[in-house]
Structure formats: C-alpha cells, structure tokens
C-alpha positions in Angstrom: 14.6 13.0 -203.8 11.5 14.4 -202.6 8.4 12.2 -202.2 6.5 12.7 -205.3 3.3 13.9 -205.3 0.9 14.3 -208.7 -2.8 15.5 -209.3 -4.6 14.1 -212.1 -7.4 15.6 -213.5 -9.9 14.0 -215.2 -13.1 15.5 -216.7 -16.4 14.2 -215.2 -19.7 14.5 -216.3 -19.4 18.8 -216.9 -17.0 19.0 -213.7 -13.5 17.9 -212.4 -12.8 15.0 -210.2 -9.3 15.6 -208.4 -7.2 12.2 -207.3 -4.3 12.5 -205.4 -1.3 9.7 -206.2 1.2 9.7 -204.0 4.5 8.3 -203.7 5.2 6.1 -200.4 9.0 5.8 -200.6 11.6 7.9 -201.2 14.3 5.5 -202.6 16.7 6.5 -199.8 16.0 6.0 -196.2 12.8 4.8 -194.0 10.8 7.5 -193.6 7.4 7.2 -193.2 7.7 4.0 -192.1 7.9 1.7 -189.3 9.5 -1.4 -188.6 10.7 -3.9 -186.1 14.8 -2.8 -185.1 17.3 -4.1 -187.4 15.3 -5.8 -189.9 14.6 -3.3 -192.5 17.0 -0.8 -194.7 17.1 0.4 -197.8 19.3 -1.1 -200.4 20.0 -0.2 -204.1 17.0 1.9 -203.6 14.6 -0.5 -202.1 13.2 -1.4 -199.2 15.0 -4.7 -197.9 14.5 -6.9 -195.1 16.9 -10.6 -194.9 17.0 -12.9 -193.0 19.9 -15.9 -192.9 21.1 -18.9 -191.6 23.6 -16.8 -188.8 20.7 -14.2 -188.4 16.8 -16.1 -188.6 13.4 -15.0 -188.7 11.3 -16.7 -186.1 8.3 -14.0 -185.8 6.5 -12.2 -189.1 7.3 -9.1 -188.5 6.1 -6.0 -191.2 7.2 -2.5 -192.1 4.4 -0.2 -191.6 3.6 3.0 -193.7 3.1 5.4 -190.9 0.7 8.0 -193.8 -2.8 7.0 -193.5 -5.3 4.1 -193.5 -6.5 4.2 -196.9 -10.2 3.1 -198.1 -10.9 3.2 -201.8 -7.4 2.9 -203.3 -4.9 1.8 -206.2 -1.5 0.6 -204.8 1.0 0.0 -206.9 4.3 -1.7 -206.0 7.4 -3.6 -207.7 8.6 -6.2 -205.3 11.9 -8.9 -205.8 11.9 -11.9 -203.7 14.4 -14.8 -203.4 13.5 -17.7 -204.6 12.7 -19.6 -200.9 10.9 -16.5 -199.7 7.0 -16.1 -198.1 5.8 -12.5 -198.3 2.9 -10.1 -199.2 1.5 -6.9 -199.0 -0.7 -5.8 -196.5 -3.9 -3.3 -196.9 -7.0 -2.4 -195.0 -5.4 -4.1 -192.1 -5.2 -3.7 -188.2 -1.7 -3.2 -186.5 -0.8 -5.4 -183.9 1.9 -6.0 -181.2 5.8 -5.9 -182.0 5.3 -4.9 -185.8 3.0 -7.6 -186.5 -0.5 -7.1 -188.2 -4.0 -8.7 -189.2 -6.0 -8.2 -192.0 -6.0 -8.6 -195.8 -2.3 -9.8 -197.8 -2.0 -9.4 -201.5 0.6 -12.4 -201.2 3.4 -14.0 -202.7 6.0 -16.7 -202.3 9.0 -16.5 -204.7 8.6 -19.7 -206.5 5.2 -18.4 -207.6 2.8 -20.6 -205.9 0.8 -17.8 -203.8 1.2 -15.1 -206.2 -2.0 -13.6 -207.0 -3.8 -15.1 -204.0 -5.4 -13.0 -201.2 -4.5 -14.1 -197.8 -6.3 -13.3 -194.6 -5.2 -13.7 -190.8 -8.7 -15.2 -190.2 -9.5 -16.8 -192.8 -5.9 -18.4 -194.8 -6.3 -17.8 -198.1 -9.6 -16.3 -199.0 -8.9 -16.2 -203.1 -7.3 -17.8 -205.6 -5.1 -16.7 -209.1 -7.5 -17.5 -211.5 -10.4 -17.1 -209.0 -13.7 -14.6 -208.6 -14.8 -15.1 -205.0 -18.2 -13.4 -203.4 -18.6 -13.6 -199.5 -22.5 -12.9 -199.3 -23.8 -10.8 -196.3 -24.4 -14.4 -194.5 -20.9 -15.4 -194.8 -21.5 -17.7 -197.4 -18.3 -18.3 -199.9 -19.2 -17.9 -203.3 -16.7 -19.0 -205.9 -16.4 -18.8 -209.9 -13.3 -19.2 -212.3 -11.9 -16.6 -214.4 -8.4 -17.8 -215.5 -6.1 -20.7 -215.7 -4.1 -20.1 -211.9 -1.1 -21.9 -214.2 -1.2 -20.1 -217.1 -1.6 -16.5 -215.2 1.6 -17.4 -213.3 3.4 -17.8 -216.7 4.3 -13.9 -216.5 5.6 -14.1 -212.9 9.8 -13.7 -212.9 11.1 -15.9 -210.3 14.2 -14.0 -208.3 13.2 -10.4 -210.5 11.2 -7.5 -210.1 7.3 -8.5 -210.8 4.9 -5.3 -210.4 1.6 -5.7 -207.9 -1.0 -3.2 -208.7 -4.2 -3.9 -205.8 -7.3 -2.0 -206.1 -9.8 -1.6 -203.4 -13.3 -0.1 -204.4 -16.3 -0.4 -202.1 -16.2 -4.4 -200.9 -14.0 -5.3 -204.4 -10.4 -5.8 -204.1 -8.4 -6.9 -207.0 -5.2 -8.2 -207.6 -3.4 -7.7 -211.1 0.2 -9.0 -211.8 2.6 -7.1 -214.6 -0.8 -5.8 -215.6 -2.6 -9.1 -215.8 -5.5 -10.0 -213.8 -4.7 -12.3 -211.2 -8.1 -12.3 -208.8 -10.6 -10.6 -206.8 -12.6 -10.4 -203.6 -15.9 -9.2 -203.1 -15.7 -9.3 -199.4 -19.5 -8.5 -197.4 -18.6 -10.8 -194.6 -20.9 -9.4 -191.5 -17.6 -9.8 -189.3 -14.8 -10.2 -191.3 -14.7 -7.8 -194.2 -13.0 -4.4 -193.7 -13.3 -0.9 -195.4 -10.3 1.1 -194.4 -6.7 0.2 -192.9 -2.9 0.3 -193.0 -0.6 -0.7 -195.8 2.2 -2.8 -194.8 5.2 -4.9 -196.0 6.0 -8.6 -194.5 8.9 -10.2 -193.8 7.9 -14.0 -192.9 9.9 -16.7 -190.8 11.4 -19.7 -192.4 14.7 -20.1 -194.4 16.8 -17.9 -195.2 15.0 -15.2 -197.8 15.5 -11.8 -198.9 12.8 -9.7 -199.7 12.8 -6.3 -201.9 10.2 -3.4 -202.7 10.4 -0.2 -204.8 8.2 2.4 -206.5 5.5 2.2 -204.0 2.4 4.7 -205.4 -0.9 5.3 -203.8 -3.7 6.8 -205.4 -6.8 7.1 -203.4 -10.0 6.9 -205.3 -12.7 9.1 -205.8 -15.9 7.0 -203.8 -18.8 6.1 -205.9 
C-alpha cells in the first residue's frame, strides 16, 4: 500500500488555500520510522511495541517519524493500549540519546487516568482533561475549567482502539478524544514553549504492557 497522500482544496476569500494530509504509516513495515532495536514491529497492521515479564522495559524508549518536524498541524491517530500500559504521543519535541525524547506528550495510560492530559519532560503534566491552561509570557500558569475530567473520560474504551486527533496552531495545542474535546495549551512560556518538532510514539517502563497505533495522518496547516 502506498503511503497516502491527499490535497484538499478549500476556497478562501476569492483564492485557494492548498493543505497537504499525509499518511505516516503504511500498515506494513517501519518505514519512515525510527526506533530502538527489537522493540517495535508491525502487527495486524499496527505499529506495536511489548514489553513482558521474560522481556522488560527499563528505559522509555520512542519510535520516531523520520519525515519532518511539523509546526502548525492536525495529527490524527488511533492507538490500543493494554490495560497496565503508560504511553503518549509526542509532537513539537527534541530527540534525544538512544531513542529517547523531550518535549510535549499528548498522553495516555490505559486505565484512562492520563488520557486527555498534556505531559511535558520539564514540566510533568502541564494540562488537565477538562482543563484550559494559559502560560503568560512571564511564565505564569493560568488555569480555567471547561469540562467534567470524569465525565470526558466516559467515551475512552479501555483495552480498544480510542482515536487522538492533536492540533497545534500558533502557541494553542489541543487535544480531542473520539471527537470530544479533552483540553488545551496555550503555551508562551519565555523558555519552555516550542513552535516546531518531531512526532513520536512511546513505549514506557513498568509492567508488562502492549502498546498499538494505526492510521497515523498529518495535515500541516495553513499559518495565520
């Protein structure tokens, strides 16, 4: 299957605005990606990464998309995780030694608890589900409430395939589950905040877990 690529057109004031969305696996093998030896394959058409009692995990360690380092974006993603696993999604993030990374996580456990939060290496978890937090130019943490964390979490399917669609526009990111509106960031930290980085997948040390993704799409947005 080739990777899929679409343009959409979209009629703008008299003109046309061109996005491109882009498909970041192919469903068969790892290409275009990069990950620590013998943690990664695909399986049943998703990217996979276990870890067990006879073979642990004792270092986070992420599969990397080798394509770009993305700015104003959509990301979509469907991801399965077991039940006992830690992971997330990384974007506008830094590499680092032996596979590892720093940056922003969209992240996730697979009892539910962090799904919808945003996690940063920095700063631990920097937003909420149910949460609107501003980070002033000062560094100042500004926070308001826009949704019941346990009622959002209501549509997460523990040990099935949830969908993470993260947008990133100017300082905003957001973070929607199965189309629902988990949280966002508007992130002007003088030191911390970042603009532009890679997109990568965790696999996280602990108990045993499994940890699946599939239909990976990219569409890089038009700046303001």
């Amino acid at each position: 299957m080739r990777q899929a690529v679409a343009l959409l057109v979209i009629a703008l004031c008299g003109g046309v605005a061109v996005a491109q969305e882009k498909s970041l696996f192919n469903g068969k093998d790892l290409t275009g990606w990069d990950g620590a030896p013998g943690w990664w394959r695909v399986e049943d058409g998703a990217l996979t990464s276990e870890s067990t009692a006879q073979k642990p995990c004792k270092q986070c360690n992420y599969l990397i998309w080798k394509g770009g380092q993305p700015s104003d974006f959509e990301l979509t993603a469907e991801f399965r995780i077991s039940k006992d696993a830690n992971s997330g999604i990384q974007i506008r993030s830094e590499t680092r030694p032996e596979w590892d990374t720093w940056g922003y996580q969209a992240d996730m456990t697979g009892n539910g608890e962090l799904v919808g939060f945003l996690y940063h290496h920095e700063r631990g978890l920097i937003v909420g589900r149910g949460e609107k937090v501003n980070f002033t130019g000062e560094g100042k943490r500004e926070v308001e409430k826009i949704g019941n964390p346990n009622e959002l979490i209501k549509g997460y399917k523990v040990e099935d395939w949830n969908t993470y669609r993260v947008v990133c526009r100017g300082p905003e990111i957001t973070i929607y589950l199965n189309g629902v509106l988990m949280s966002q960031v508007i992130d002007k930290h003088p030191k911390l905040a970042a603009s532009t980085g890679i997109i990568a997948l965790q696999m996280h040390p602990g108990a045993p877990m499994k940890v699946q993704f599939k239909n990976i799409v990219l569409k890089e947005l038009k700046k303001d």
